[in-house]
C-alpha positions, -999 to +999 in steps of 0.1 A: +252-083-475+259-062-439+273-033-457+245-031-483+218-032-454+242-005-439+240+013-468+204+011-476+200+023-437+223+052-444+206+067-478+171+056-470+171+083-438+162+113-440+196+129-436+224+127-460+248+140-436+286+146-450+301+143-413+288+129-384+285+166-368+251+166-391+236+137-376+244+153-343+231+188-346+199+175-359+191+159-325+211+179-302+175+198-289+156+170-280+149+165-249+165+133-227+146+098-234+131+112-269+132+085-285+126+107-318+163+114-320+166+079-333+154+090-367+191+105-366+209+084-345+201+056-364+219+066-398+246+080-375+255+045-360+251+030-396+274+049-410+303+049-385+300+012-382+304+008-418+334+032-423+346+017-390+347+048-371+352+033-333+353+066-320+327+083-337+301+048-330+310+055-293+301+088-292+266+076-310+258+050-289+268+075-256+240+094-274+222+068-277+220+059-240+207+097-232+178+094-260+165+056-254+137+054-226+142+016-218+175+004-235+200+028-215+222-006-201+223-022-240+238+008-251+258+016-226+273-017-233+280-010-272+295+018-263+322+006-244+329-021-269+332+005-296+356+023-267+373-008-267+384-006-303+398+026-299+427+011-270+414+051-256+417+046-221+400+080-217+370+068-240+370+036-222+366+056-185+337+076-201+320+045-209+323+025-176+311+058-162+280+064-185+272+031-178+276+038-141+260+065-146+224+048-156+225+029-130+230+054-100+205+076-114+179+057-134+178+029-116+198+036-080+213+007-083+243+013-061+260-019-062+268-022-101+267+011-104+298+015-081+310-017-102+312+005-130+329+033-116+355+012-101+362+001-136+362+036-150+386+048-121+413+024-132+413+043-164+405+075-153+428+084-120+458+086-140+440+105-172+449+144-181+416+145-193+408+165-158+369+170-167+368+133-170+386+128-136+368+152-113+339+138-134+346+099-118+354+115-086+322+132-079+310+098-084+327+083-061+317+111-034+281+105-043+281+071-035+304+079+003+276+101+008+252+080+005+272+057+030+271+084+057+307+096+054+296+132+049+326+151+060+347+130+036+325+131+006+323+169+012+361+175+012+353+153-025+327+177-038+345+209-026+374+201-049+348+189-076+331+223-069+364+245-078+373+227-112+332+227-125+330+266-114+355+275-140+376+302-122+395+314-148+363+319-173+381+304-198+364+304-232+348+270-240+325+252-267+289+253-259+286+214-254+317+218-232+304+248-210+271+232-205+284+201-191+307+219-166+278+242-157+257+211-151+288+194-131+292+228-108+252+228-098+252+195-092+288+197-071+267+221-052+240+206-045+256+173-033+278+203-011+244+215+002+233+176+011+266+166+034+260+199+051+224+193+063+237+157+074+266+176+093+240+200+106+253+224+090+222+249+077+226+279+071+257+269+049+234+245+034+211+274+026+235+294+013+247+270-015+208+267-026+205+301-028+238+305-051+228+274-073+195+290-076+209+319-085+228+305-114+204+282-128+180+311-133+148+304-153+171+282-177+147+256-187+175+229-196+183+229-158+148+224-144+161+187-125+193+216-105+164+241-097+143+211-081+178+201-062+181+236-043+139+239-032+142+208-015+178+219-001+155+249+008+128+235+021+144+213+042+157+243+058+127+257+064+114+224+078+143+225+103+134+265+114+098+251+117+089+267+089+064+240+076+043+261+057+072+273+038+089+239+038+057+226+023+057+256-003+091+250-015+091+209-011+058+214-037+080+233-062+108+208-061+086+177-066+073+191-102+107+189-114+118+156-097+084+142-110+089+152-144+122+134-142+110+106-123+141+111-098+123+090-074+148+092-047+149+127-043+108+131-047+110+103-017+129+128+007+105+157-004+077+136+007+090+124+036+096+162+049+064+171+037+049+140+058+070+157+086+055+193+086+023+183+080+027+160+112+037+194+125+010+214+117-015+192+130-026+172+094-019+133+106-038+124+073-020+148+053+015+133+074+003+099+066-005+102+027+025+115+019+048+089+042+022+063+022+045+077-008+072+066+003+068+036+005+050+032-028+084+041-042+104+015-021+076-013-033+084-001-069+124+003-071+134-014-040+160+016-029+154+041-001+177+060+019+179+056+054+170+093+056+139+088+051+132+051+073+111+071+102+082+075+079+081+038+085+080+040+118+056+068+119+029+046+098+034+018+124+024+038+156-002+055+136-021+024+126-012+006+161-031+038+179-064+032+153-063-004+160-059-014+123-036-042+124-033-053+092-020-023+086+006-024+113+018-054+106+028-043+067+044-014+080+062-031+101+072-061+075+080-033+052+102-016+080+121-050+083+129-052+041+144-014+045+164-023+073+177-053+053+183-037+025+198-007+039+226-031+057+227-052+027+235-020+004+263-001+035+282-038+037+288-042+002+297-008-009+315+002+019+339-026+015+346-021-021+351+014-017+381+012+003+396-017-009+395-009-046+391+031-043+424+033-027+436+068-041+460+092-018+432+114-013+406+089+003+434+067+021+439+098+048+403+089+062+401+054+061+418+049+100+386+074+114+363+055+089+372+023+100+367+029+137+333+049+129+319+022+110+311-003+132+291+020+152+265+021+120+259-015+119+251-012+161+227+010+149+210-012+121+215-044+141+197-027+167+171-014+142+164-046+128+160-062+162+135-036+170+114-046+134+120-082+145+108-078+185+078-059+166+068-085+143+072-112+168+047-092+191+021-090+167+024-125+155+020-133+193-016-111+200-028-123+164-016-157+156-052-172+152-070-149+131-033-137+111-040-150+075-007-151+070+001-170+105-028-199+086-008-199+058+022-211+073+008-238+095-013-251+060+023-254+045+035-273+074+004-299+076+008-302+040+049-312+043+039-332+068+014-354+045+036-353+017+066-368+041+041-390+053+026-405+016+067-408+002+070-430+038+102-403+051+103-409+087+092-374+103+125-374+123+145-372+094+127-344+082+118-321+113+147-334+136+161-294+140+150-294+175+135-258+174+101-250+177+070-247+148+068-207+156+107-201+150+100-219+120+073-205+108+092-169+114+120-180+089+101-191+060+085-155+066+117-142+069+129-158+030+087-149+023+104-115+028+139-123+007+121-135-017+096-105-024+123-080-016+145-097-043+176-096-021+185-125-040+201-101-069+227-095-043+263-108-059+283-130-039+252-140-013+265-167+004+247-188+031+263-176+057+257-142+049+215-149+046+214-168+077+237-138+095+206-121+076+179-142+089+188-144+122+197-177+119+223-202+115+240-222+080+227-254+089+192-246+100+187-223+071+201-251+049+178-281+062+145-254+056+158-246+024+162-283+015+129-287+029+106-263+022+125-251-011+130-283-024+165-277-033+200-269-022+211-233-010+228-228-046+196-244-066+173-219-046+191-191-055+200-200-089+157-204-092+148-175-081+177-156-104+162-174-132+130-167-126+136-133-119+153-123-154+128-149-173+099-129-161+118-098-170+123-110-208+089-120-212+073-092-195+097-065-216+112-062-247+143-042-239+158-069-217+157-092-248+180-066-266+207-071-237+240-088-235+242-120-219+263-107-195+244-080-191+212-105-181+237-125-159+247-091-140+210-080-139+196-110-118+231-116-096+250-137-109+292-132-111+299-156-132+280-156-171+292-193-176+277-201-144+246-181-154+242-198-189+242-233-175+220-221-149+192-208-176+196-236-198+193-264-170+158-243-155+142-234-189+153-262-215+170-239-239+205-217-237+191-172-234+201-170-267+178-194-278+150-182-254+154-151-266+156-159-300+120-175-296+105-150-276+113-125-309+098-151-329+066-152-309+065-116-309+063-112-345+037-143-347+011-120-326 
């Protein structure tokens, strides 16, 4: 019955293809995230699953990943499953690192996206396939960059930078010249990025102005021309140029707009918000710093290049007396902080520990002794958010809405103690203060709407290190106030997290059951399973399964 569905698939599209190179250059011009292409890719798929054709059913679903707008992580899955019939360790590499891939960039989801790479590397460090190696290893310089070891992830993209460029101008396919031409801009602009962290300018400068020059007026490389303005404005920015640094920052937002690369559209409007500061424009300064943060409150990623527009919005507002607004800035400023710490302490540890390769283990001793200097700088950043917030609570506690809020859900506790005749001692015997607790039920207020919770291996001690607190405090609230154990609070708000997600959108219902386990935190997808079938009465599976139902009901 399959194959005959297979086969009505195959002969009822409008392509009767005799090799799969005629599915492929029927689709090869449309543009990433068309989801057009699947009139070809669909017949493509059918037809190398039914002859069996692991390799060429990779290759679909890898296109398949480029075309789909919101099913990217379901394919990327099949594809490494078809990868995984093929026993091609190559093939398997380049599926990890798609996958990887997809999360760095269209979702800048560091964490599994440096899972995936880690999982690519073990097939890829030891591969001839040298595209595919320099490939995983500009990867892994992406994400030390993003860390702050600059020098280091430099010394990566350098050597990226002299197998992409090609020296030899060997003759290549077209497919295979475009890909290293897009590898080489990109090498240089990640080049161009370490240097203006090393202060390093006018080399900074120069790379923009050779990766401008070979991109040209190429259209298929509009995202690499956006990449060198903003390496270029930034320049200009630092030679107080700000009308040109505005100039060029406007050019390189079109592209990253089209795209909707967020993070890089986030540092052009925080250097925007910077020159127009500059020039005088405080409202100009403030709207675009107000962008900023309107990407952080949709993806929940910023770089901690950009945190000072945070802090910029909080002395603004504090100097017009509008407090409201100084408080959000300043509860915002404390989720960046956590999150950026959250994000350096998980990376950074898996990076050395399973990135081990002979030519990152020569920096590890200075990386080491640099690191902990970072975290005195968060801590002390985090502090600072925390002094802030525990001012303002202080000057504003009886008209503070929120401040109400939190003594309501204390007197109501207290009554509901009282009615199920628990002695208050039992209950409140912590022997701290209302206020301190009232600050840590913000504080998870906070963890909860900053969904820090999808952080793997979060254990107590790492939320109350968090916090600000200690295990058995933040255990007894949690018990408390939560109504559950530290594991049950976590494994509800998981749950609810990725229930919402399948009802609210269709293309989580077309994932993996790992993949739904990975997506709201969990390690373990036994652990996950048990967890959704004890919360919402039926196995995801069967929750999906109904959902589809319902769907086709309406």
């Amino acid at each position: 019955m399959k194959e005959l569905i297979f086969f009505l698939i195959l002969f009822a599209s409008p392509v009767n293809g005799q090799d799969f190179n005629d599915y492929r250059m029927r689709y090869d011009h449309y543009d990433e995230d068309d989801s057009a292409a699947f009139r070809y890719l669909r017949p493509y798929i059918a037809k190398a699953r039914l002859e069996k054709d692991y390799r060429e059913l990779a290759q679909a679903y890898k296109d398949a990943v480029s075309f789909s707008p919101d099913g990217k992580i379901s394919y990327a899955d099949s594809m490494i499953w078809a990868a995984s019939k093929t026993r091609d360790r190559d093939l398997l590499a380049t599926g990890y690192l798609t996958k990887g891939t997809v999360y760095y960039f269209n979702y800048r989801k560091f964490k599994p996206a440096l899972d995936e790479y880690l999982k690519a590397w073990e097939y890829a460090q030891h591969s001839e396939n040298k595209y595919l190696y320099y490939k995983n290893l500009y990867h892994i310089g992406v994400v030390k960059s993003y860390l702050g070891y600059y020098k280091e992830a430099l010394e990566i993209f350098e050597k990226c930078s002299v197998f992409f460029r090609n020296p030899k101008a060997i003759p290549e396919p077209p497919n295979v010249g475009f890909n290293r031409k897009k590898g080489y801009l990109n090498t240089l602009h990640q080049q161009a990025v370490c240097l203006l962290h090393l202060n390093r300018n006018p080399e900074a400068e120069d790379l923009a102005d050779t990766g401008l020059s070979k991109v040209g007026a190429e259209s298929d490389f509009y995202l690499e021309r956006s990449n060198f303005y903003k390496v270029k404005g930034i320049t200009a920015y630092r030679k107080k140029q700000d009308t040109l640094a505005l100039r060029l920052l406007s050019i390189a937002l079109a592209g990253f707009e089209k795209k909707n690369d967020f993070t890089n559209a986030t540092v052009a409007y925080y250097y925007k918000g910077k020159s127009e500061h500059r020039l005088g424009n405080s409202e100009n300064a403030v709207h675009q710093f107000i962008k900023v943060d309107s990407v952080f409150r949709k993806h929940f990623f910023i770089l901690p290049e950009v945190r000072e527009a945070y802090e910029y919005l909080i002395v603004f507002y504090h100097r017009r007396g509008e407090r409201e607004q100084e408080l959000y800035y300043t509860t915002q400023l404390l989720k960046v902080d956590q999150i950026i710490s959250a994000d350096f302490k998980y990376l950074s540890g898996k990076i050395y520990k399973e990135y081990d390769t002979p030519d990152l283990l020569k920096a590890k001793k200075r990386l080491e002794a640099s690191a902990p200097y970072f975290y005195l700088i968060i801590g002390g950043l985090a502090v600072f958010s925390v002094w802030q917030l525990i001012y303002l609570y202080r000057r504003r506690k009886k008209e503070n809405a929120l401040y109400r809020k939190y003594l309501e859900l204390l007197e109501r506790a207290e009554i509901q103690q009282k009615d199920e005749g628990i002695p208050m001692s039992s209950k409140r015997d912590y022997k701290i203060s209302d206020k301190a607790l009232v600050t840590l039920l913000h504080k998870l207020e906070i963890f909860e709407k900053s969904r820090l919770f999808l952080e793997k291996g979060l254990t107590r001690y790492a939320l109350s290190e968090t916090l600000g607190t200690n295990e058995s405090y933040l255990s007894k609230v949690i018990n408390t106030y939560k109504g559950n154990n530290f594991n049950g609070y976590l494994n509800q708000l998981r749950i609810g997290y990725i229930t919402q997600l399948l009802r609210e959108s269709s293309k989580y219902r077309n994932y993996s059951v790992e993949a739904l386990s990975n997506e709201c935190g969990f390690t373990d997808r036994s652990k996950f399973s048990k967890a959704f079938t004890e919360i919402n009465g039926l196995s995801p599976g069967e929750f999906v399964a109904q959902l589809k139902r319902e769907s086709l009901e309406l």
